[in-house]
Backbone as JSON, one array per atom type, in Angstrom:
{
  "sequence": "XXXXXXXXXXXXXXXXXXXXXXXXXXXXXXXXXXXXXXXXXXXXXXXXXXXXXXXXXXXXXXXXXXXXXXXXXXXXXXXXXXXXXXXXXXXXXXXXXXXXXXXXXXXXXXXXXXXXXXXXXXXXXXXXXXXXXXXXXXXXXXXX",
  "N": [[14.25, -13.7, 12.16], [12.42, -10.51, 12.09], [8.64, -10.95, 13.11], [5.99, -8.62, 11.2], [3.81, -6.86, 12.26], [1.38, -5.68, 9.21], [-1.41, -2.85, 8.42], [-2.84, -1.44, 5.74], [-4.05, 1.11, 3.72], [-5.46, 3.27, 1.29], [-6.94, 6.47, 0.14], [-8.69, 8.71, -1.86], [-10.27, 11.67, -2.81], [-12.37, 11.98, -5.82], [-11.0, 11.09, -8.27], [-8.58, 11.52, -10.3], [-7.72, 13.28, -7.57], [-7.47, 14.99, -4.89], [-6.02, 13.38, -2.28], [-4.88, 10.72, 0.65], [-3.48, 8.44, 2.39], [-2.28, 6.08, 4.39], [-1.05, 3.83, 7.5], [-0.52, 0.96, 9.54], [1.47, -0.28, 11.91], [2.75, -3.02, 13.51], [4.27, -4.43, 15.53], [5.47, -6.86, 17.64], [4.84, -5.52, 20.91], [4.39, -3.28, 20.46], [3.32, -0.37, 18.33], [2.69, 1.43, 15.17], [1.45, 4.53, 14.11], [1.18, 5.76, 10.66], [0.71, 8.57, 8.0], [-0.24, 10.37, 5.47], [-0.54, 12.76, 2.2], [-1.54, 13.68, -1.1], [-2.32, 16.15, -2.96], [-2.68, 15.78, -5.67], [-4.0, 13.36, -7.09], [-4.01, 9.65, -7.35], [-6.29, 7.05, -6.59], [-5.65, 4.4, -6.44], [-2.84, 4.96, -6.56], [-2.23, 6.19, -3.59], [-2.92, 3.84, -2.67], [-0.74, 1.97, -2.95], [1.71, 4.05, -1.95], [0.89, 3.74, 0.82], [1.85, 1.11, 1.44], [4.04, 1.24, 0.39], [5.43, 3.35, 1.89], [5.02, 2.3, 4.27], [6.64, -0.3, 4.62], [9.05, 0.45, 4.18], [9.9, 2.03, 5.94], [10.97, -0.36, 7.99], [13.7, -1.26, 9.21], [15.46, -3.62, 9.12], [15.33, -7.08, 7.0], [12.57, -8.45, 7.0], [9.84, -10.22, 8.31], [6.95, -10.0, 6.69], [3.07, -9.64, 7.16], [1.09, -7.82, 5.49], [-1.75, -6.19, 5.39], [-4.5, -5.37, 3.26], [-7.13, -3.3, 1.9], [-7.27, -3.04, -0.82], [-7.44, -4.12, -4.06], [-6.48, -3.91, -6.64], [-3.96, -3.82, -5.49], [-3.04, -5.85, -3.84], [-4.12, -8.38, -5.38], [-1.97, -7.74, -7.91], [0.2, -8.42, -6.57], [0.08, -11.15, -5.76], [-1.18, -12.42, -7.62], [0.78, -12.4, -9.46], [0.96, -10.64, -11.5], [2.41, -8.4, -11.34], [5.24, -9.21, -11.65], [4.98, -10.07, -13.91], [4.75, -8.07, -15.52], [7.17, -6.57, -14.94], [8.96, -8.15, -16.12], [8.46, -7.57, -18.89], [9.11, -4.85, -19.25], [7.43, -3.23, -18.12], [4.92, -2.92, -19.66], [2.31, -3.52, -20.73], [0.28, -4.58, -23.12], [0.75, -2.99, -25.32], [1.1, -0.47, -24.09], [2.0, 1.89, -21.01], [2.51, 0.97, -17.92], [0.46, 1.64, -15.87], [1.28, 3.72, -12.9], [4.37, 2.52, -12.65], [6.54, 3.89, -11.49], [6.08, 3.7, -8.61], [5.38, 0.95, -8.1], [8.04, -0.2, -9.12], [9.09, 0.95, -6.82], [7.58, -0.34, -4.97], [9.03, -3.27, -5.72], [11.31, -3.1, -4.91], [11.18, -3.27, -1.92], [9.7, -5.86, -1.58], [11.54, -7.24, -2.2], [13.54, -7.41, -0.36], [12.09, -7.81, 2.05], [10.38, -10.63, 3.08], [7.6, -10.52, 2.81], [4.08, -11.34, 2.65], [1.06, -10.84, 1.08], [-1.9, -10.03, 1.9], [-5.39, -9.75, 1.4], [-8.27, -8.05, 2.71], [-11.47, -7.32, 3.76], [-12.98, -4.27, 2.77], [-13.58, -1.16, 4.61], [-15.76, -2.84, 6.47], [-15.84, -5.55, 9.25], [-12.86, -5.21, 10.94], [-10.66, -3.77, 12.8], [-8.66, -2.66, 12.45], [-8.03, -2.2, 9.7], [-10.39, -0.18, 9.14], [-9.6, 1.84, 10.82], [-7.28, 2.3, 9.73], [-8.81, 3.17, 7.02], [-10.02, 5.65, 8.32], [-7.51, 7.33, 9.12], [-6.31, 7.82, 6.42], [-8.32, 8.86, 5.02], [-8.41, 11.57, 6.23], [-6.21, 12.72, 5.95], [-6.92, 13.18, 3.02], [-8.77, 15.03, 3.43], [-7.65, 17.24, 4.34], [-6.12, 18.82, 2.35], [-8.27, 19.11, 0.57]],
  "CA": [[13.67, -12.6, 11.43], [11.43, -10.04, 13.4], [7.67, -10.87, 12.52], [5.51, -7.59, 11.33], [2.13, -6.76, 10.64], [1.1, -4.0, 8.55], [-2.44, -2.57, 7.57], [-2.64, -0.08, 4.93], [-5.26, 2.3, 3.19], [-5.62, 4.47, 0.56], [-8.7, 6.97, -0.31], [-9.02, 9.94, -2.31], [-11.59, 12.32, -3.27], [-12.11, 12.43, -6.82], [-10.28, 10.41, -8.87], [-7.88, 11.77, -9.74], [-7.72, 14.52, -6.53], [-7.07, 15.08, -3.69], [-5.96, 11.59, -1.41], [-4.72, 9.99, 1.39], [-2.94, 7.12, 2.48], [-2.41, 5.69, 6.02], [-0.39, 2.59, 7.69], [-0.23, 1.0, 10.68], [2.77, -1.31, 11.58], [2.83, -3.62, 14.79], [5.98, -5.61, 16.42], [4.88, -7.47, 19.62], [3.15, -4.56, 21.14], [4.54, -1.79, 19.79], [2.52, -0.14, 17.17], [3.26, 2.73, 14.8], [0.82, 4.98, 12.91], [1.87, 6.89, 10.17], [-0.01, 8.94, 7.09], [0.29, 11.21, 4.35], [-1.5, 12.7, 1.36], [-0.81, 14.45, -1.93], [-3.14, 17.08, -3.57], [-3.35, 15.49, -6.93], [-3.4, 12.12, -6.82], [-5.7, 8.8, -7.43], [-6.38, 6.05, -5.09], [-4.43, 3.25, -6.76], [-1.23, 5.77, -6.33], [-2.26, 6.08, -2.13], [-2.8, 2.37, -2.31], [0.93, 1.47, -3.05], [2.38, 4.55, -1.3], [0.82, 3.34, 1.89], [2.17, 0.25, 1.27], [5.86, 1.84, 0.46], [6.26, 3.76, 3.23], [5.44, 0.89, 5.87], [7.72, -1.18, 4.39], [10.02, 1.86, 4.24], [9.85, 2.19, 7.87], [11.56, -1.26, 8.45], [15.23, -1.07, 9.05], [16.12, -4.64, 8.6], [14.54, -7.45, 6.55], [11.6, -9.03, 8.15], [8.86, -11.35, 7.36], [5.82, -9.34, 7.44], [1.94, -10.22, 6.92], [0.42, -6.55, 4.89], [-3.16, -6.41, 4.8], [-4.97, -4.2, 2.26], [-8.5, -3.72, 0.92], [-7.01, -2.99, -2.29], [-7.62, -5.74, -5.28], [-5.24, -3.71, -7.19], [-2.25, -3.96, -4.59], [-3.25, -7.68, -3.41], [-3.99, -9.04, -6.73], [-0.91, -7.56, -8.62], [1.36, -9.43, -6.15], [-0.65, -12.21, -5.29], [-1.69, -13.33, -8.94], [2.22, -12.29, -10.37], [0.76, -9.69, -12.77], [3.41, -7.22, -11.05], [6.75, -9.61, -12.18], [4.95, -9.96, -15.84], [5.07, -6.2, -15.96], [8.76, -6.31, -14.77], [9.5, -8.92, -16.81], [7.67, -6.71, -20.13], [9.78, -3.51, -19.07], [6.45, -2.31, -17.5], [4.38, -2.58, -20.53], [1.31, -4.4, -21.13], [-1.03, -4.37, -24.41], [1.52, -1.89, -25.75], [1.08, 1.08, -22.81], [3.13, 1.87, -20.04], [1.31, 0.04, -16.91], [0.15, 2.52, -14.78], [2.0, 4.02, -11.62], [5.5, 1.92, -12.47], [7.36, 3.99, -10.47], [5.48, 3.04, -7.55], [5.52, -0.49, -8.43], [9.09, -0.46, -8.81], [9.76, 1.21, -5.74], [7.48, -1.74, -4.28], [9.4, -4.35, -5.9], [12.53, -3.47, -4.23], [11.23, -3.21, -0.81], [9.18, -7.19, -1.34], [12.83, -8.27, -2.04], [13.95, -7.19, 1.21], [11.61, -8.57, 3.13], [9.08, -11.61, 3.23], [6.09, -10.26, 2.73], [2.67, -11.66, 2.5], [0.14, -9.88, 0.92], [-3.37, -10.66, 2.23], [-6.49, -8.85, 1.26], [-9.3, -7.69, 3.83], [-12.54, -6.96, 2.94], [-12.8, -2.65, 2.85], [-15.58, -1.15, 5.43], [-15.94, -4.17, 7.58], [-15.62, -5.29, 10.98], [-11.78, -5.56, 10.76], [-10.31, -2.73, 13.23], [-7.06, -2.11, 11.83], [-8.48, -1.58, 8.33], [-10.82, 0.9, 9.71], [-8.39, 2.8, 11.65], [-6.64, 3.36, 8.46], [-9.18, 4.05, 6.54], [-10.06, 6.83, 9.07], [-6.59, 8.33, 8.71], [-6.41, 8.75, 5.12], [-9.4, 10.0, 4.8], [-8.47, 12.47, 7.34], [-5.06, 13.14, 5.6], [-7.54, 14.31, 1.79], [-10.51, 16.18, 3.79], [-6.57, 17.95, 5.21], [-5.9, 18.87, 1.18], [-9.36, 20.0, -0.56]],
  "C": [[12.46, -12.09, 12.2], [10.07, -10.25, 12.2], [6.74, -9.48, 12.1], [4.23, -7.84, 10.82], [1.93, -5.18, 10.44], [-0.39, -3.69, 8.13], [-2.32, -1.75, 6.81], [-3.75, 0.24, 4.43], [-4.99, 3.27, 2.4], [-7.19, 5.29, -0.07], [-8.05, 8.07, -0.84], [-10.61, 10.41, -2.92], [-11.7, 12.8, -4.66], [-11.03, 10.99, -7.53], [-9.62, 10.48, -10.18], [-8.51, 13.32, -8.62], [-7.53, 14.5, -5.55], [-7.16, 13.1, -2.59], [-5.11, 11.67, -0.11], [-4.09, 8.92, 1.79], [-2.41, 6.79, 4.46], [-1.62, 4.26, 6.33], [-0.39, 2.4, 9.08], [0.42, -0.44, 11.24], [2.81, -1.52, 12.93], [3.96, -4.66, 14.67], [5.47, -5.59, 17.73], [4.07, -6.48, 20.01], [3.81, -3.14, 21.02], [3.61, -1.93, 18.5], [2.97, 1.3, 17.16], [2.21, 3.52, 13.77], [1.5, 5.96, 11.9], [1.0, 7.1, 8.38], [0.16, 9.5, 6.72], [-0.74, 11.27, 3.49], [-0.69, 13.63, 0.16], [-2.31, 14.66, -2.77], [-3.4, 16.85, -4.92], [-3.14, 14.34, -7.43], [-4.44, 10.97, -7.45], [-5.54, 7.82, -6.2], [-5.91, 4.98, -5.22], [-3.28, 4.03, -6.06], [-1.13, 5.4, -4.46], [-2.43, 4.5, -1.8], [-1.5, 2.04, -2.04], [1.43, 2.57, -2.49], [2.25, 3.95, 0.05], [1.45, 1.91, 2.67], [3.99, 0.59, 1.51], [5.96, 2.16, 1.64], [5.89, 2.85, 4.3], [6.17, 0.55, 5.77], [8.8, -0.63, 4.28], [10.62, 1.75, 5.73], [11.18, 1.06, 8.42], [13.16, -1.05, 8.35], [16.24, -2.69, 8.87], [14.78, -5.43, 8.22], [13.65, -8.67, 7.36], [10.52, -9.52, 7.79], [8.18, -10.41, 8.33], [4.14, -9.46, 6.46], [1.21, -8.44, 6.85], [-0.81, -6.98, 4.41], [-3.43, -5.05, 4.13], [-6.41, -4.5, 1.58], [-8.16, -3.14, -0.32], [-6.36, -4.01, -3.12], [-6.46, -5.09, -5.97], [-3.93, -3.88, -6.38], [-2.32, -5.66, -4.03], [-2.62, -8.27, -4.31], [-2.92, -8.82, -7.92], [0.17, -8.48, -8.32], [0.84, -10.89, -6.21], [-0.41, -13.15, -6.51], [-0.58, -13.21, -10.08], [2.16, -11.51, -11.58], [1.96, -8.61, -12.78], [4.94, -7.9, -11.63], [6.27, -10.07, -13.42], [5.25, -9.02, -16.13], [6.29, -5.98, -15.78], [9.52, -6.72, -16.04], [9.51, -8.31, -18.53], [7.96, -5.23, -20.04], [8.18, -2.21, -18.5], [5.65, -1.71, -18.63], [3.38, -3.39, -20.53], [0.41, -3.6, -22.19], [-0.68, -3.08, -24.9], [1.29, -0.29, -25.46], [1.62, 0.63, -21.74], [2.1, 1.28, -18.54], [1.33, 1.5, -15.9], [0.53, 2.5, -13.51], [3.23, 2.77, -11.5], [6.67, 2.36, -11.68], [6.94, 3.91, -9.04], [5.54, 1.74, -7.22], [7.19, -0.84, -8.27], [9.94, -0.36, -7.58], [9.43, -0.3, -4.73], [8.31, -2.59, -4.83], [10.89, -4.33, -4.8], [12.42, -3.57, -2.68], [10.34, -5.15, -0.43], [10.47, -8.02, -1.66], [13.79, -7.79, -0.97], [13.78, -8.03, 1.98], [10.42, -9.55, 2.69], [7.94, -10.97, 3.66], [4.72, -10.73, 1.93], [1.22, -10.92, 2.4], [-1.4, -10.7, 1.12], [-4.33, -9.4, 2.56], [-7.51, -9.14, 2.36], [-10.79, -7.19, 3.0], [-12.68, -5.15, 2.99], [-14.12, -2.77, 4.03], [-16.24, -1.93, 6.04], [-15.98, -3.94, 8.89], [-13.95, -5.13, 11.67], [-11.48, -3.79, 11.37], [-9.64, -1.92, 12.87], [-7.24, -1.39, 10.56], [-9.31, -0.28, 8.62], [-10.27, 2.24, 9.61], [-7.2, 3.58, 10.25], [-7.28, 4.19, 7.51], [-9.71, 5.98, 6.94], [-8.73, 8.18, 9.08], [-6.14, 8.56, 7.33], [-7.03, 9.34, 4.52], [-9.05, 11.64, 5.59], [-7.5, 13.23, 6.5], [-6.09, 13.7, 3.88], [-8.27, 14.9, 2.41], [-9.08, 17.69, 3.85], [-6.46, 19.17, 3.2], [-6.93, 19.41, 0.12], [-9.53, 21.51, -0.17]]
}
């Protein structure tokens, strides 16, 4: 199974408004950037898109190590709050859990592939994180 790493990023301006999202996906020494944004948006939503479309990207299934300074996209998988919400038709404390079709789309792409979600600290010394945050920012300034 090919190893991958992924960083990801999401920012918007406003919340909800204008956002961002960014990825950047390495195999041995290839590396791939790739970003996007949508004009009315929040920054949870660019969290997990940035996330989707990396894992999108992959054409077969592949154990891959996704970093993210987002507690909401970590800590959903991490701490199994995301397969209670599956498990609860995507309901908690009788409301619909926020951005489930996002979530769902992630679920089918973490049963693909082995992926390890490991959080980064945001705004650090950490390059990769950076580098993304730099292109999704880039992708809402593109959008106001």
């Amino acid at each position: 199974m090919k190893k991958v790493t992924i960083y990801t990023d999401g920012a918007c301006s406003g919340n909800p408004g204008p956002g961002g999202w960014a990825a950047i996906l390495s195999y041995g020494d290839a590396r791939k950037e790739i970003s996007g944004g949508d004009a009315m948006t929040t920054n949870n939503r660019m969290e997990l898109t940035g996330a989707i479309r990396a894992l999108s990207l992959l054409k077969e299934p592949c154990a891959v190590d996704l970093y993210s300074d987002s507690k909401y996209l970590v800590d959903s998988i991490n701490k199994g709050w995301l397969f209670s919400w599956e498990k609860l038709s995507f309901r908690k404390k009788g409301k619909d859990v926020p951005n489930t079709d996002l979530w769902q789309q992630l679920l089918a792409l973490i049963r693909t592939h082995q992926v390890r979600f490991i959080w980064v600290k945001g705004h650090d010394e950490n390059e990769w994180n950076n580098r993304c945050d730099e292109l999704a920012v880039s992708e809402w300034k593109k959008l106001r």
